[in-house]
N, C-alpha and C positions, 0 to 999 in steps of 0.2 A: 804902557799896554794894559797895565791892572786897570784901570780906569777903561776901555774899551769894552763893551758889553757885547757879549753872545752874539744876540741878533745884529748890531754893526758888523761882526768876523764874516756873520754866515753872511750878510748881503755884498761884504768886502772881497770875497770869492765866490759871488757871482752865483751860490748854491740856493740864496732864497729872497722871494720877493716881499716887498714894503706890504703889496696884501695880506698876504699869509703870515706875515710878522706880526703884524694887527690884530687880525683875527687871534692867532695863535696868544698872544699876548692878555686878549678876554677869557679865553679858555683858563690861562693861566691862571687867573683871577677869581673865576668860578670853579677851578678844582682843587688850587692850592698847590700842585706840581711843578718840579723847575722847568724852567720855558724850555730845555734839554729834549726831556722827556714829555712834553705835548707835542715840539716841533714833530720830535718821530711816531710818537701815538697820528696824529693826525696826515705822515707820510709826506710832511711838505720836504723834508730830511730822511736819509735813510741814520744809522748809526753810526756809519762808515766814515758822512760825510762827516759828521760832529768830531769824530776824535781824528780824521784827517785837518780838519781847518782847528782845531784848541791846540794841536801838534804843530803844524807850521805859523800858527799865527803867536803864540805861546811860548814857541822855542824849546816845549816840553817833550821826555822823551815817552816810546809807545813801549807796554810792554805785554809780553804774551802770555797771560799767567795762563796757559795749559803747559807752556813747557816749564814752566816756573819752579824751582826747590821750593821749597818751604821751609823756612826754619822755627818748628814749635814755640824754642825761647823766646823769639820778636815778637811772635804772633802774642804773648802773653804781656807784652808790654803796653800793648790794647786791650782796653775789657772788653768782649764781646758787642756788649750794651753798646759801648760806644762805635765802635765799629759796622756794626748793623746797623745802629742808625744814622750815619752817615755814610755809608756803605765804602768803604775804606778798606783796606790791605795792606797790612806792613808787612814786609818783605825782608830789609837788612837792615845792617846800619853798616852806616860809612864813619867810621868815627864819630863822632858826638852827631850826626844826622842820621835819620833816620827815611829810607826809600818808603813812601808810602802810596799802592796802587790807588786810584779815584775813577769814577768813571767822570765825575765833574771836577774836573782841579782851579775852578775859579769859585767852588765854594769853599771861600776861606775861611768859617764860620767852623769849619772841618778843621781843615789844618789846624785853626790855633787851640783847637780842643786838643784834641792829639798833643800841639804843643805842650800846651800848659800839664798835661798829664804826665809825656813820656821824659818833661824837660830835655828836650831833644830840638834840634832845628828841622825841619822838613821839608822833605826833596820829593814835590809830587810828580808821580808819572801816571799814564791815561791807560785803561786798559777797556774792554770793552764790557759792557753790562751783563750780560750774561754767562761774562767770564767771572767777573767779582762775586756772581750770586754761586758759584762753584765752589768759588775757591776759599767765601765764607763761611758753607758749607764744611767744607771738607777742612779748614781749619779748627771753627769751633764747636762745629756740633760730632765731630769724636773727639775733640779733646773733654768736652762736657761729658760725653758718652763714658771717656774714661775715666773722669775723675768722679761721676757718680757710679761706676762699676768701685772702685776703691773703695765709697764710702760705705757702698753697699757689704762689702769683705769686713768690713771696719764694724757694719750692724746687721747681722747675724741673726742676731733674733727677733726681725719682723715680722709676726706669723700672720695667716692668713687672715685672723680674728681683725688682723689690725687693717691688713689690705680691703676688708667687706666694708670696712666702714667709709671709707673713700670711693664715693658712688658715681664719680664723674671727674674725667679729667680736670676741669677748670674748676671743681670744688675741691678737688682733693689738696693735700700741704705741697703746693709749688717744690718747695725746700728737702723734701723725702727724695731719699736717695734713688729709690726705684719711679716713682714719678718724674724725676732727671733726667732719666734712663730712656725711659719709654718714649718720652717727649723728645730728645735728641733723635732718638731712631726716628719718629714721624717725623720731627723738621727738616731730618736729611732727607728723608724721601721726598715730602713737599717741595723742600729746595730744589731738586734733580727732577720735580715733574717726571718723577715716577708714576704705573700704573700701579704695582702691587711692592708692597713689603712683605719676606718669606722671612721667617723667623722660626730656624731650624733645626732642633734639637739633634746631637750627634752623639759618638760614642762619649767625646773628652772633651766637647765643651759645647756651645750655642751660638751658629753663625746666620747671623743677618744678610740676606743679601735682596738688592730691588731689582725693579723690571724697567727700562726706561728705553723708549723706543723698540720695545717688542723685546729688548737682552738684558739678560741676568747679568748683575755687576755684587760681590759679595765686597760689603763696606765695616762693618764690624766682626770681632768675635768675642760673645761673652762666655767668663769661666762657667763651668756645668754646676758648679754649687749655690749660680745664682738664677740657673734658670728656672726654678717654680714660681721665685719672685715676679719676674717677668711675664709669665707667661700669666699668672693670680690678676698683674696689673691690668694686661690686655683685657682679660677676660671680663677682670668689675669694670673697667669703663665702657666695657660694649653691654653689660647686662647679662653677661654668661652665666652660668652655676659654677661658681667655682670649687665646688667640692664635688664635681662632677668629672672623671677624667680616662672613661671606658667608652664614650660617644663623642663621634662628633659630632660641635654646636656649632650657632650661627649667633652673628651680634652685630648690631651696628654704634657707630658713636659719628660724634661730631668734632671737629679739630681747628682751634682756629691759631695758623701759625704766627712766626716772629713780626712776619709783615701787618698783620689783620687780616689775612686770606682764611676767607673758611670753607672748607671742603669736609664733606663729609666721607664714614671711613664704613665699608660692610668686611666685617671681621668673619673668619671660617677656621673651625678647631680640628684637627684630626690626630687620635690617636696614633703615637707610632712605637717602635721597638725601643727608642730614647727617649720617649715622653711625648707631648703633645706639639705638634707644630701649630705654628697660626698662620695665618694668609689673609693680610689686611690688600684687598681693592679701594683704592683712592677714586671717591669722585668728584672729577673736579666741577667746579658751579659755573662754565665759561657756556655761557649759552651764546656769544659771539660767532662763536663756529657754527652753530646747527641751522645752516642753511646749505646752501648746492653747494659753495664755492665751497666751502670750509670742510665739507668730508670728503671733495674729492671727483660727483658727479662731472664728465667731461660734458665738452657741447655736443659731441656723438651720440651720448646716453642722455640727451635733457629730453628729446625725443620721446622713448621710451619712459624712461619717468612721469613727463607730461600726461600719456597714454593712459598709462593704472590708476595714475591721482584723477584722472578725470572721471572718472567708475562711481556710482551713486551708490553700490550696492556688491557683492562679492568678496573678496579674501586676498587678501594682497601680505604676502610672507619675505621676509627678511629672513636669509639664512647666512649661516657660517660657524665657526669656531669661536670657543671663547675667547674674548678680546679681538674681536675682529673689528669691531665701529660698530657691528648691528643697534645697538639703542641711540648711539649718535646720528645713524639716520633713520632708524623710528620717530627719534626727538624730532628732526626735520622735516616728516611727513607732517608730524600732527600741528607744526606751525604752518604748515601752508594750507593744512585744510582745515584749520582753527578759523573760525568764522561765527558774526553775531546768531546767523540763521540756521545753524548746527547745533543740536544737542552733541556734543563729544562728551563719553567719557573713558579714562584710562587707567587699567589695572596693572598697578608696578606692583612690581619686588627688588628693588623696592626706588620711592620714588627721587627719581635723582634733581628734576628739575619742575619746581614749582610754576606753573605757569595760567596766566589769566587766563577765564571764561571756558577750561578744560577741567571738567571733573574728575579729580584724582583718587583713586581707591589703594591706600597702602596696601598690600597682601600680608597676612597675617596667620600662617598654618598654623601656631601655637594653639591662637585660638580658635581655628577653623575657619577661618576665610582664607578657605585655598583660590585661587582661579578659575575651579570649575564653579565651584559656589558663590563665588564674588559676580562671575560671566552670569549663572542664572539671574540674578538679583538683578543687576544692573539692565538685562532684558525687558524688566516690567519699571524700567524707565525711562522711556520713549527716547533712547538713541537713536538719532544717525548715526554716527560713525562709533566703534567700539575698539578699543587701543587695549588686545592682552599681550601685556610683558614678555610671555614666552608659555609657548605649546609644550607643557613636561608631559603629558599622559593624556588615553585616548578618552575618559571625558572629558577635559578644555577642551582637545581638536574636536568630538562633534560637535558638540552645544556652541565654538566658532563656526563649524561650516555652516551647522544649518540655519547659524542667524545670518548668516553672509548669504544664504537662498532665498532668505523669507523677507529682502530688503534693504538690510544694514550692511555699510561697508565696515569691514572687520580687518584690523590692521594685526600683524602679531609678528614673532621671531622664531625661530627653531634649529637647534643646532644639526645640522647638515654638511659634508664638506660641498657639494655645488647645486648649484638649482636644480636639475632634475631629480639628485640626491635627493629633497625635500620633497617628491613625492610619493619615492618611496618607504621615505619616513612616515610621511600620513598612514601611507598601506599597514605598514611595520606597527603603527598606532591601532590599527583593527579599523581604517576607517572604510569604506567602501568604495570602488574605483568611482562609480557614477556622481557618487556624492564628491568627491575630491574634482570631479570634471566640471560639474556644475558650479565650484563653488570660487575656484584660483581663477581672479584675473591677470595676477603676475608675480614673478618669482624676482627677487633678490638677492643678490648671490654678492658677499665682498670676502677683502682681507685688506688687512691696513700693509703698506711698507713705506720700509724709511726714503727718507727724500735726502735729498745730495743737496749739500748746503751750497747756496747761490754764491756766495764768497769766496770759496774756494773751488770750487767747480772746473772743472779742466776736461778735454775730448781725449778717452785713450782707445788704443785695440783692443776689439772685444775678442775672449776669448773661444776659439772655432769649437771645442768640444760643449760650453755652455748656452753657447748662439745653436747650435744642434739642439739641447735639449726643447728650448725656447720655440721650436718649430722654425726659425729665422732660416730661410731658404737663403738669401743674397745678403750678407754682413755689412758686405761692401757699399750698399745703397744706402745703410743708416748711418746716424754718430751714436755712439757709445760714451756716454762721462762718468765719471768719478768726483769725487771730492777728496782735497788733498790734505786736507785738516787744516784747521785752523783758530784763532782762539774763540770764534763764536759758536764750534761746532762740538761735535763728537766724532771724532775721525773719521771725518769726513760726510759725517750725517747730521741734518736736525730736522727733526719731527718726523710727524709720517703721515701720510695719504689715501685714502682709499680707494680700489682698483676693485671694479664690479662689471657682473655681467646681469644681465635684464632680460628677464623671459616674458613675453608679454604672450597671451594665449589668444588662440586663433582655433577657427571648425577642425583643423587638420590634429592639433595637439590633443583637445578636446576627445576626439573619438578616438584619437589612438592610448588615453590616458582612462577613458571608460571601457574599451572592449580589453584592458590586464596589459597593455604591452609594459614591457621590461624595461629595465633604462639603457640597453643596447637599444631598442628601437626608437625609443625618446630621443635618442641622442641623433639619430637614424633621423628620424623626421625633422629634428630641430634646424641641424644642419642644411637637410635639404630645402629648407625655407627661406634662406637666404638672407630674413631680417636678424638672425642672432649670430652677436659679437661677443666670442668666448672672454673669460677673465685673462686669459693668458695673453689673447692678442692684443684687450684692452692695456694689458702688462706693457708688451712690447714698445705699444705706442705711448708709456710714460716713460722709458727707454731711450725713446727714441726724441723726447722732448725734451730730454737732459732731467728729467723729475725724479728718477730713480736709474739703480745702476742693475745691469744683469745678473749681477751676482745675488744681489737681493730678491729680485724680483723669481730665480730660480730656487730660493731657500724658503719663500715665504707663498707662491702663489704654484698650490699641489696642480699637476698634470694628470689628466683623467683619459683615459684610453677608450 
């Protein structure tokens, strides 16, 4: 059977054809990938099917490292190095063998490293890829975590003088105990496809915790006599002041993890009653997603969308809360109306996604290129279309609207909780009704929520008092799902979705948004118009499509009265 290759299993169970074997097989060849991981990159396999057919064809067993112990000592009988890069998991031993999880157990190029290392025999079992990138996580990067917290205890007197000199992560001594440190904390975040790392100074010590899928999970705690260390490291690799500790700064840096992934990090300091906290946002560089499919636009709302992008000239606003997706579908406006015959240009803060034939303006308030100043400039350079990062104060919003009157379509963000919320924000900005009527040709309104992971997904009873809040008049006409957990998931969730609602403006909105009405009567006339489909009900119907569950979609997407 060792002699039996991959692609013979998967066609010997009838999961994949001699074309796609071919193909897949060139790919192979031009990206250097095991034919594992192209079959499923390219979707001819799911992951499912690979470690059900290496399982029965193999005779190997499955295992579920989410419910998995852990035993620190085993784990130490792999060097990290190795283990990462073969992406491996030891688990036990069985007397002189050793259990080692693989997501590929026919690369034996693996096992006999391992062998020869742990002088152990080896008992591979299959686990699933996205469980192994957990569970190497959470293996060695706090054991790293802790063992350069010790050494850090161990050297005491690293002062600051010494920490200035180390100007950048990837220049600074690999080998230092607080650059160990720091580095563990970012890989673990990287690893878990985190949004943010909170690095939180307390009464009696310093706890670590990330944001992943929209929830806080606390992963370290460091002791309190070594948090200035930490907090000196963040701050010289983002370019902070580090002898600056009565204000809060802002930093960026660049992080490139175990894998070769590089994501870049926007770092934010705040004073607090235990010292300063940090809050690193991760952004990742996946421009794969930033199209319709990928944030979530349904085929109800392509409609609508189609509508606004089709506009030569006006103001078209993306609204929500922070970390709602608003720049992920910014990002995918400005790919569809990215065109040779378009001047584009685009004012970030900052810019996350480099992209051809669109003119990128980093913002820069240190030295005075804020957004209002960057927007005039940019004016007297024959734009069509004008992309500002986000409306903070009321000169950006006019010098946006009145170039969205005199011509140019003008794309931007604004923190709002729902669409007509954002025009009373204009107001609240000092802008004038006429001008704010003249200038929207459509409103954006999201929130991300998590998605119920397809693998374990099951139909249960929804419950009657949150199907009430929901608006759900008849329970009984939908299905309702959940996720049951599984080892590819997070109890019962992976990833998240965007759920949006789409105000496109018409004569009726128009004059009721120039003669002062309120956002009672907004709300009033919207409704009565019969084209707008609230974000709640948008809610229901990914609910109701098994995409998300009620429980979520009630914690995450606010009800407005």
């Amino acid at each position: 059977m060792k002699n039996k290759r991959l692609g013979e299993m998967l066609m010997d169970a009838g999961i994949l054809r001699q074309d796609e074997l071919d193909r897949a097989l060139q790919d192979q060849k031009a990206t250097g990938k095991r034919l594992g991981q192209v079959l499923i990159d390219n979707h001819y396999i799911t992951e499912e099917d690979l470690v059900t057919t290496l399982k029965n064809q193999l005779g190997i067993e499955f295992e579920d490292l989410n419910t998995t112990e852990f035993d620190p000592k085993v784990a130490k009988l792999v060097p990290k190095a190795v283990a990462v890069k073969n992406r491996v998991v030891p688990l036990r031993l069985n007397g002189d063998k050793l259990v080692l999880a693989m997501e590929d157990p026919m690369n034996f190029n693996a096992t006999e490293e391992v062998r020869k290392i742990t002088h152990r025999r080896i008992i591979p079992v299959i686990a699933y890829s996205s469980a192994i990138t957990r569970a190497l996580t959470a293996l060695y990067e706090n054991e790293g975590a802790n063992i350069a917290i010790q050494q850090m205890q161990e050297e005491r007197n690293v002062t600051l003088g010494d920490l200035a000199q180390q100007t950048e992560a990837n220049d600074a001594d690999l080998n230092a105990p607080t650059v160990k440190l720091v580095n563990s904390i970012l890989e673990r975040g990287v690893g878990d496809r985190a949004s943010d790392i909170h690095i939180e100074p307390r009464s009696g010590n310093m706890v670590v915790r990330i944001r992943v899928d929209g929830q806080m999970e606390e992963i370290l705690t460091i002791p309190k006599d070594l948090q200035n260390a930490v907090i000196s490291r963040l701050k010289v690799m983002s370019d902070m002041n580090i002898t600056e500790h009565r204000i809060p700064q802002d930093g960026r840096a660049v992080y490139r993890s175990n894998n070769g992934e590089k994501v870049d990090l926007r770092l934010s300091s705040l004073p607090t009653i235990y010292g300063e906290k940090i809050v690193i946002r991760i952004l990742w560089r996946d421009e794969s997603r930033l199209n319709r499919e990928g944030i979530g636009i349904t085929k109800k709302d392509n409609a609508k969308f189609d509508r606004i992008l089709k506009n030569s000239s006006g103001m078209i606003l993306i609204v929500g809360p922070t970390g709602s997706g608003k720049t992920s579908t910014l990002y995918t406006m400005i790919n569809e109306l990215n065109r040779p015959e378009v001047n584009m240009i685009s004012l970030e803060d900052p810019v996350e996604f480099q992209m051809d034939g669109v003119t990128q303006v980093a913002i820069n308030e240190k030295v005075g290129l804020t957004f209002a100043s960057a927007l005039r400039a940019c004016l007297r350079q024959d734009p069509d279309i004008i992309c500002v990062g986000e409306i903070r104060d009321g000169e950006t919003a006019e010098i946006a609207l009145r170039a969205a009157m005199t011509g140019h379509l003008v794309l931007s963000t604004i923190h709002t909780e729902d669409a007509v919320s954002a025009i009373d924000r204009l107001k609240d900005l000092g802008m004038e009704p006429y001008l704010i009527a003249g200038s929207l040709r459509g409103i954006i309104s999201q929130r991300l929520v998590r998605t119920i992971c397809p693998n374990c997904r099951e139909e249960v009873k929804p419950d009657p008092y949150l199907a009430d809040l929901a608006g759900i008049k008849h329970p009984e006409a939908m299905h309702f799902y959940k996720g049951a957990g599984c080892p590819q998931c997070n109890k019962g969730y992976r990833g998240r979705i965007g759920v949006f609602e789409i105000l496109t403006m018409d004569s009726n909105i128009r004059e009721a948004i120039a003669s002062g009405a309120n956002g009672t009567e907004l709300r009033r006339r919207i409704t009565a118009a019969g084209d707008f489909t609230s974000m709640m009900s948008n809610a229901v119907d990914l609910v109701n499509e098994g995409k998300t569950t009620l429980e979520e979609v009630i914690r995450t997407v606010a009800t407005i009265d």
